[in-house]
C-alpha atoms as a printed R data frame, in Angstrom:
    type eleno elety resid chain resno      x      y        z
1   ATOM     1    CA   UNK     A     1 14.118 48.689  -83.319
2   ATOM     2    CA   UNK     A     2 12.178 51.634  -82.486
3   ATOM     3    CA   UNK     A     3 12.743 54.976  -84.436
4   ATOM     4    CA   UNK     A     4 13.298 56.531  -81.223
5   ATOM     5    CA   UNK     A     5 15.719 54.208  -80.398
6   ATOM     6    CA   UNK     A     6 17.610 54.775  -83.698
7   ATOM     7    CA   UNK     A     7 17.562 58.946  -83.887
8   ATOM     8    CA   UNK     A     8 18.968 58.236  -79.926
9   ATOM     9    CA   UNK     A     9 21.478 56.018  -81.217
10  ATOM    10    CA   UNK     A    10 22.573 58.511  -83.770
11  ATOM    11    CA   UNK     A    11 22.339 61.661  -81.639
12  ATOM    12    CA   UNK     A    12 24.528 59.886  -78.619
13  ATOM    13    CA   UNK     A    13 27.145 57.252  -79.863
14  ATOM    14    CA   UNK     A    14 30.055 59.610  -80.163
15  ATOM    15    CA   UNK     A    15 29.606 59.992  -76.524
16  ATOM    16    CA   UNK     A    16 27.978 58.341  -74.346
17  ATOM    17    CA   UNK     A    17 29.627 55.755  -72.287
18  ATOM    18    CA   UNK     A    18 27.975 52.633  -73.264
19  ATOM    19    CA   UNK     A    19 28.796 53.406  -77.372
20  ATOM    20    CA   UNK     A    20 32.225 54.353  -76.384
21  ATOM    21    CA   UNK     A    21 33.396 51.361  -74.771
22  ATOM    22    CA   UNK     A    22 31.722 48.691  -76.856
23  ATOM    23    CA   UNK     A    23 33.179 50.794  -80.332
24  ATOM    24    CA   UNK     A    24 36.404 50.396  -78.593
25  ATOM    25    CA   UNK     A    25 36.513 47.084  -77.604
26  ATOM    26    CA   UNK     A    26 35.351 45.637  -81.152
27  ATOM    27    CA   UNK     A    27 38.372 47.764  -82.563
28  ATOM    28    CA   UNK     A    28 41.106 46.203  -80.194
29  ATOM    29    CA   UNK     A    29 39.522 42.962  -81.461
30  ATOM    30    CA   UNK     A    30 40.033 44.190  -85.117
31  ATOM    31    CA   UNK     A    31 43.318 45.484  -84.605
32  ATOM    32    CA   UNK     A    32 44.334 41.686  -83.041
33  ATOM    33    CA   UNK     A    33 42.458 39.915  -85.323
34  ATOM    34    CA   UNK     A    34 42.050 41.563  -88.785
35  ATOM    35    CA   UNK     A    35 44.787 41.788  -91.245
36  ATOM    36    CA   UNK     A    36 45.381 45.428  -93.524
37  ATOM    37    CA   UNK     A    37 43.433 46.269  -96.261
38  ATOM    38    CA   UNK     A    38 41.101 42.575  -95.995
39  ATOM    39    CA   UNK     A    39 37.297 43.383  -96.302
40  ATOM    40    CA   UNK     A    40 35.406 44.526  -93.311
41  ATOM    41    CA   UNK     A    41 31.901 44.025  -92.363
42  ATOM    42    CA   UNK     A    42 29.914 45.585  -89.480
43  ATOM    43    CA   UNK     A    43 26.702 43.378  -89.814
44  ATOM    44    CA   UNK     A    44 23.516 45.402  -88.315
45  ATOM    45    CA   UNK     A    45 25.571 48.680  -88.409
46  ATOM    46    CA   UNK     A    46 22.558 50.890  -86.929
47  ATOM    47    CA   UNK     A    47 23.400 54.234  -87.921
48  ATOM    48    CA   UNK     A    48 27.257 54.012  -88.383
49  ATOM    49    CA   UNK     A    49 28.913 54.773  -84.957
50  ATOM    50    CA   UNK     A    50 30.765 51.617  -84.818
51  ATOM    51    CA   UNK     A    51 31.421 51.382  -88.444
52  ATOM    52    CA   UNK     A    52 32.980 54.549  -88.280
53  ATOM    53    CA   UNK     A    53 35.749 53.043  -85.042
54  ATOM    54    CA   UNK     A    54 36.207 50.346  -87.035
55  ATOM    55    CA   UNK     A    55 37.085 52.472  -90.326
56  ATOM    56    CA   UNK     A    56 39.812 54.221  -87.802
57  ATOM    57    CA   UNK     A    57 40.661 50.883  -86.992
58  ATOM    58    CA   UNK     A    58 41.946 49.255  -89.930
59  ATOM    59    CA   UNK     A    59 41.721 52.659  -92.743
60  ATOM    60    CA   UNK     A    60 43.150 50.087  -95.100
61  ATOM    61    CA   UNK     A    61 40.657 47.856  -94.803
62  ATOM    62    CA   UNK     A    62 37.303 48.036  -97.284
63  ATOM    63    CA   UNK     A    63 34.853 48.955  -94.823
64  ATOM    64    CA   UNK     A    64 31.308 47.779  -95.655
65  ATOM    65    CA   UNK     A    65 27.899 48.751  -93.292
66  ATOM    66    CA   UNK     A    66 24.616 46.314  -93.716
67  ATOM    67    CA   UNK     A    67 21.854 47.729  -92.173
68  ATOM    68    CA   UNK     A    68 17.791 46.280  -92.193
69  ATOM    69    CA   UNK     A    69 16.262 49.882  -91.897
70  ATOM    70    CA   UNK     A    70 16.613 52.527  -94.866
71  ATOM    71    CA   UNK     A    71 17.063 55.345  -92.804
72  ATOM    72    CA   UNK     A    72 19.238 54.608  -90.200
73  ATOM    73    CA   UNK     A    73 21.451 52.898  -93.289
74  ATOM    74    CA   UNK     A    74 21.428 56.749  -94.559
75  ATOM    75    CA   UNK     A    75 22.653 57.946  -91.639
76  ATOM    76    CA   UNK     A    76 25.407 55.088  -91.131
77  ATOM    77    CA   UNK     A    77 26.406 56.041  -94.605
78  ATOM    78    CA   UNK     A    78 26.540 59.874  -93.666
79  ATOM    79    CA   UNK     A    79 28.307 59.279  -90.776
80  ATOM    80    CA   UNK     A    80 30.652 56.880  -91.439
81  ATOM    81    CA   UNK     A    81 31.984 57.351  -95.175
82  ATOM    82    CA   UNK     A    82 31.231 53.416  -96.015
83  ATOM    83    CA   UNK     A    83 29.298 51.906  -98.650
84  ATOM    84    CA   UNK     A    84 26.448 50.626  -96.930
85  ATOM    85    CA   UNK     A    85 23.416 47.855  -98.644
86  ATOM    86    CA   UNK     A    86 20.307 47.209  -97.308
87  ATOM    87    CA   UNK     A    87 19.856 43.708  -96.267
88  ATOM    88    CA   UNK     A    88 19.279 41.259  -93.553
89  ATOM    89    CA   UNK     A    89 22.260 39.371  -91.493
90  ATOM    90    CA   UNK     A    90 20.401 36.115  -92.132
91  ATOM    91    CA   UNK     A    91 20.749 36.653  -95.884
92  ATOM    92    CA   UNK     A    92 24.214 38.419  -96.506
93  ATOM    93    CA   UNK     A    93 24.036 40.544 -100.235
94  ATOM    94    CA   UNK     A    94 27.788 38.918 -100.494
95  ATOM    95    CA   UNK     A    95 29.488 36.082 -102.049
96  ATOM    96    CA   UNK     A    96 31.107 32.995 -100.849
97  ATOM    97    CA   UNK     A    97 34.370 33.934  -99.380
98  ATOM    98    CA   UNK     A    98 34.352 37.377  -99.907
99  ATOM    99    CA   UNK     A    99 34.892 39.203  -96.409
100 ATOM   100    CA   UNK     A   100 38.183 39.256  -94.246
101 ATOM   101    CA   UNK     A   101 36.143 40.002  -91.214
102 ATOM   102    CA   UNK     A   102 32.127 40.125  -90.112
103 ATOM   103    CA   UNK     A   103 31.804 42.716  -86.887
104 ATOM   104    CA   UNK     A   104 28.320 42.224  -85.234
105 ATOM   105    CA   UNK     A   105 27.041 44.158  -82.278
106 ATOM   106    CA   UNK     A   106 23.864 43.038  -80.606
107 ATOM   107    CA   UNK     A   107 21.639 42.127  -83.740
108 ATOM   108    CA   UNK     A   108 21.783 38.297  -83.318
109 ATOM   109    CA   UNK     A   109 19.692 38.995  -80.130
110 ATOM   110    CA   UNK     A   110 16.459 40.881  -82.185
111 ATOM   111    CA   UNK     A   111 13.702 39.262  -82.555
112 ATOM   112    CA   UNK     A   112 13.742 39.477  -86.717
113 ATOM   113    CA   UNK     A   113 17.210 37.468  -86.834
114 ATOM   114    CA   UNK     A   114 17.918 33.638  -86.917
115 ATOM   115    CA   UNK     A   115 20.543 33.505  -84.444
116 ATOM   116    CA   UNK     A   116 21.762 29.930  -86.202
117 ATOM   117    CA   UNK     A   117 20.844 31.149  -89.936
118 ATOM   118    CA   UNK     A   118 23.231 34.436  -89.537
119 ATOM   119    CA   UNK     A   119 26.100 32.617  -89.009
120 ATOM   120    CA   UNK     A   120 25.617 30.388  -91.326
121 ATOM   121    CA   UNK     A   121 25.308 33.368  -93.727
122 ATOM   122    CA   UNK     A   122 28.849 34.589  -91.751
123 ATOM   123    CA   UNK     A   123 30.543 31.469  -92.216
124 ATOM   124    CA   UNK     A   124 29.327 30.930  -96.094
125 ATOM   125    CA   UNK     A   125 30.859 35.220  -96.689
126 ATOM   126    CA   UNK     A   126 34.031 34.662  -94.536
127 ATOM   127    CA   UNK     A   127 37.055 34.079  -96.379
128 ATOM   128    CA   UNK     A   128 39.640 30.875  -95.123
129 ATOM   129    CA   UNK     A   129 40.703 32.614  -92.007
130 ATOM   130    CA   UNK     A   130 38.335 35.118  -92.107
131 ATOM   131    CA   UNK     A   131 37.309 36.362  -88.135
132 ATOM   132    CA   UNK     A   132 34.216 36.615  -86.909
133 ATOM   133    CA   UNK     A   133 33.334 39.364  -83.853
134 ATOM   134    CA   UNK     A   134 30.553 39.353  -81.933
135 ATOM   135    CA   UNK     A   135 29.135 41.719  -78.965
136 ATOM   136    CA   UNK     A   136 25.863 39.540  -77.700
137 ATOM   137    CA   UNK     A   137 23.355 40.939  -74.328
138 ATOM   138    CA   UNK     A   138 23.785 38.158  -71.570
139 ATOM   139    CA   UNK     A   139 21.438 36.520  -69.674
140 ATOM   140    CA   UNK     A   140 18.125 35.956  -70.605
141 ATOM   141    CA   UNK     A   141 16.751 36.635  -66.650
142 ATOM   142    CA   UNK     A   142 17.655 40.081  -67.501
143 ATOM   143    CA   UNK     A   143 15.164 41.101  -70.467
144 ATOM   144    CA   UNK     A   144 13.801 44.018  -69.806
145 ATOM   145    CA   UNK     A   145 12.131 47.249  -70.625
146 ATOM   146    CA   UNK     A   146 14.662 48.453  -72.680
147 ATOM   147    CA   UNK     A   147 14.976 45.214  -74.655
148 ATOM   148    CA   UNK     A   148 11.517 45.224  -75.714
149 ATOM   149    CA   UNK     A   149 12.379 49.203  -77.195
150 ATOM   150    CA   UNK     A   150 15.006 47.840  -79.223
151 ATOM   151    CA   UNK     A   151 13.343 43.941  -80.347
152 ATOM   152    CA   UNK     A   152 15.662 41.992  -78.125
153 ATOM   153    CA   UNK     A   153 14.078 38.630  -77.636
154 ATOM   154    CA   UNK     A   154 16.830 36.942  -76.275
155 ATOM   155    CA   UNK     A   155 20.155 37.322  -74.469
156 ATOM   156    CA   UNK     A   156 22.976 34.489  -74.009
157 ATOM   157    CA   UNK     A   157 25.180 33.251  -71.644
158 ATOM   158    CA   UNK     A   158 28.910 32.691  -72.809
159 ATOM   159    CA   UNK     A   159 28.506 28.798  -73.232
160 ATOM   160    CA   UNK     A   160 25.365 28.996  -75.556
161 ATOM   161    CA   UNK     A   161 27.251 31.786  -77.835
162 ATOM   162    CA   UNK     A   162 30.193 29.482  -77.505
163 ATOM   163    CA   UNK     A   163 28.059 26.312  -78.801
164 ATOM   164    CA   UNK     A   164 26.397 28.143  -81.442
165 ATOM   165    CA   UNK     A   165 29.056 29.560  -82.781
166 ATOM   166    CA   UNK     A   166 30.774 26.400  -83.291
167 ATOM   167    CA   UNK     A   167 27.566 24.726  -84.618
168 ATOM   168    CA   UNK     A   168 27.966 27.048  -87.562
169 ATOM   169    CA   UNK     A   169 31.729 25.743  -88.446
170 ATOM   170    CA   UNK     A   170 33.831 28.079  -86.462
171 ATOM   171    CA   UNK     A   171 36.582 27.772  -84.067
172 ATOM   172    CA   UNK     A   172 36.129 29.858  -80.750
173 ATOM   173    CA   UNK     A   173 39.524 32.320  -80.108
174 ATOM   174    CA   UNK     A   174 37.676 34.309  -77.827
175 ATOM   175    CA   UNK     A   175 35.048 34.330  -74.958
176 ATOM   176    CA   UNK     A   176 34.774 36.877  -72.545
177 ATOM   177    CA   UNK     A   177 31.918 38.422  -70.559
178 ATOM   178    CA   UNK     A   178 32.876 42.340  -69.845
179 ATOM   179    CA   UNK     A   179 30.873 45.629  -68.453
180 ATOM   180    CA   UNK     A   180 31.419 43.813  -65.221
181 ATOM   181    CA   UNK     A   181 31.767 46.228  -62.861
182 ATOM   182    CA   UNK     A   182 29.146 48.571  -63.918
183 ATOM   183    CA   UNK     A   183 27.059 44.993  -63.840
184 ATOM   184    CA   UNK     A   184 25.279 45.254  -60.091
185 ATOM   185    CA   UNK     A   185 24.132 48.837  -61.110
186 ATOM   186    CA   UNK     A   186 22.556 47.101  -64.817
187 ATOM   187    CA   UNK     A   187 20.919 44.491  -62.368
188 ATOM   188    CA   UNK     A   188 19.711 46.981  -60.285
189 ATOM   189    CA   UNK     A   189 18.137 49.085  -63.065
190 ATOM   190    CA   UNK     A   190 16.663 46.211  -65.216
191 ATOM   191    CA   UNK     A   191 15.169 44.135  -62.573
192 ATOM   192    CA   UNK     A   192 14.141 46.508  -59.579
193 ATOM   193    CA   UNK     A   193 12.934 49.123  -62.832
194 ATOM   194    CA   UNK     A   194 11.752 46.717  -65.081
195 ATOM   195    CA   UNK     A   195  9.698 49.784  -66.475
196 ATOM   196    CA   UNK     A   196 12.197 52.160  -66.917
197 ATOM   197    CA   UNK     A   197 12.100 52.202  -70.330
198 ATOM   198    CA   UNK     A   198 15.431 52.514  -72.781
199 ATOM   199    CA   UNK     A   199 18.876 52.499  -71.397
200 ATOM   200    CA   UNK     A   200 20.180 54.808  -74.273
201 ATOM   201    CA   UNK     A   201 19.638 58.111  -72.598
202 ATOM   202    CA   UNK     A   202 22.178 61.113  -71.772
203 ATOM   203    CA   UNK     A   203 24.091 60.987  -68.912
204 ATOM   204    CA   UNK     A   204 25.052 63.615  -66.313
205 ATOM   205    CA   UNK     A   205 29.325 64.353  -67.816
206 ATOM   206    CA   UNK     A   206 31.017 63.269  -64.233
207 ATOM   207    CA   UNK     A   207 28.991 59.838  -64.527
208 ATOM   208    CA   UNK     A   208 29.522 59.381  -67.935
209 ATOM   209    CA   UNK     A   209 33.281 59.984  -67.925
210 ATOM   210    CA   UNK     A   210 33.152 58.040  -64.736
211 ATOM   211    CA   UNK     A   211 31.418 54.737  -66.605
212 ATOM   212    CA   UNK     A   212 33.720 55.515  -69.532
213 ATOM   213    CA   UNK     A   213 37.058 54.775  -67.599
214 ATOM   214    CA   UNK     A   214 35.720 51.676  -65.659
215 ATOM   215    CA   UNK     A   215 34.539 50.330  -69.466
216 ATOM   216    CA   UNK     A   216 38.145 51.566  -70.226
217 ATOM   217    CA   UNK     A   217 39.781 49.659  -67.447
218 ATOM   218    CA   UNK     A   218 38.323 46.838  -68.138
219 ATOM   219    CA   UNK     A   219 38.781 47.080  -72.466
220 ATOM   220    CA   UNK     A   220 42.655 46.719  -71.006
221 ATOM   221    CA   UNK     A   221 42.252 43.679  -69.048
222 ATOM   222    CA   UNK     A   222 41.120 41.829  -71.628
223 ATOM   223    CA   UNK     A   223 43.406 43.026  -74.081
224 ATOM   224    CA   UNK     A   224 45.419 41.908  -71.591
225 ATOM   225    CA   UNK     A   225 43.819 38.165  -72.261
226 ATOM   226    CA   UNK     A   226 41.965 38.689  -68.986
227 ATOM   227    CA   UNK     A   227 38.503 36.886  -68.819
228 ATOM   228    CA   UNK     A   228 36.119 38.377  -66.928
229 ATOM   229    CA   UNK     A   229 33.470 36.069  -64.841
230 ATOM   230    CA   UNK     A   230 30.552 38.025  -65.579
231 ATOM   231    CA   UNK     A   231 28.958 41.083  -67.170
232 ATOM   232    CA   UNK     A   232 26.284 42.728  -69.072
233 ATOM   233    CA   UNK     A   233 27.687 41.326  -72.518
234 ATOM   234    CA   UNK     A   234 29.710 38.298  -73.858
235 ATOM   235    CA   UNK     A   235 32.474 39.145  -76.607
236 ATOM   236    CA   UNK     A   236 33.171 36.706  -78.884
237 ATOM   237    CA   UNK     A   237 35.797 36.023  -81.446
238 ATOM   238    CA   UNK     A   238 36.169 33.202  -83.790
239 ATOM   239    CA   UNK     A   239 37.842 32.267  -87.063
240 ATOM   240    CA   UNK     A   240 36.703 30.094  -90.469
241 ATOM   241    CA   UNK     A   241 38.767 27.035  -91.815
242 ATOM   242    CA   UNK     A   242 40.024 25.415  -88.409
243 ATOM   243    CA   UNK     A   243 39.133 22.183  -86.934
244 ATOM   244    CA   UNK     A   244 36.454 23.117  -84.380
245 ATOM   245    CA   UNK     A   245 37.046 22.759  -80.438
246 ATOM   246    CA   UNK     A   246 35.495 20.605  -78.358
């Protein structure tokens, strides 16, 4: 990812709508999914904002940041309170069976990662039991501008991250699309402003609270055990040590 896309990460993830409602939607999935005071991993932790929701999430949990670049590791570090180790999601600094839970938002999609090694890596860290989270870009037709700032090199439909997912021994809980709403405006931007460069920029208050409570609205349904149909991203949750579906 570009360093401008990092320091903007940093400077805007308490806020801005997008950060918001994806921290809080991996945290309901914690909550759900994670038992007290197991070990925690946000995999690809950027520079902390999630790690930190998740920390609130589950404070009894051990809460753990891996991160590929140094410096947005630092800041994750700063701003979160968690150890985080420099490393790559395809080769997890962890032993076998060692982690109640991997968390990973958007990092299967860049261009450095083995989508099919990573969770391999996931499966081998993951305790019996152990959860796995994941927050994946859908649709490949929509690769744009604002992929290429931040590596993306492909996006997924819910079936593929389904498949995958299994491939690499787990058993599918979860598979939702969500920011479905807010999705015709994404379309809008990505394809009719393919040049239009990163999507992580600040946001005129009204419109941001605005986005925030549709994100919100929707976070509900689905804790509600609402699918939604479509959407900018597929959320995924799956567990280690069950016979897999078919």
């Amino acid at each position: 990812m570009e360093r401008r896309e990092y320091d903007q990460m940093h400077a805007l993830e308490g806020r801005l709508w997008w950060y918001l409602g994806l921290h809080r939607l991996l945290a309901d999935q914690v909550r759900a999914m994670v038992g007290d005071g197991r070990p925690l991993l946000d995999a690809g932790c950027g520079t902390g904002g999630l790690l930190s929701a998740l920390g609130r999430s589950r404070p009894a949990a051990r809460q753990l940041g891996l991160e590929y670049d140094t410096e947005a590791a630092r800041m994750a570090a700063e701003k979160s309170g968690a150890a985080v180790v420099i490393g790559s999601i395809t080769a997890l600094p962890f032993g076998d069976q060692t982690l109640g839970a991997v968390v990973s938002a958007d990092v299967l999609s860049h261009g450095l990662v083995d989508p099919a090694q990573a969770l391999k890596e996931a499966h081998r860290c993951l305790e019996t039991g152990g959860i796995l989270i994941l927050n994946l870009p859908a649709y490949p037709w929509m690769l744009s501008a604002h992929d290429e700032h931040v590596h993306n090199v492909r996006r997924f439909v819910r079936r593929q991250a389904v498949g995958l997912v299994e491939d690499a021994g787990f058993r599918v809980r979860r598979a939702t699309y969500w920011n479905c709403v807010l999705f015709p405006l994404m379309v809008a931007k990505r394809l009719l402003l393919r040049n239009s460069g990163s999507d992580v920029q600040e946001m005129p208050a009204p419109i941001n609270a605005l986005f925030a409570a549709i994100i919100g609205l929707e976070r509900r349904l689905i804790g509600w055990g609402v699918s939604l149909p479509f959407g900018g991203s597929v959320l995924l949750v799956a567990q280690k040590g069950e016979t897999k579906s078919t």
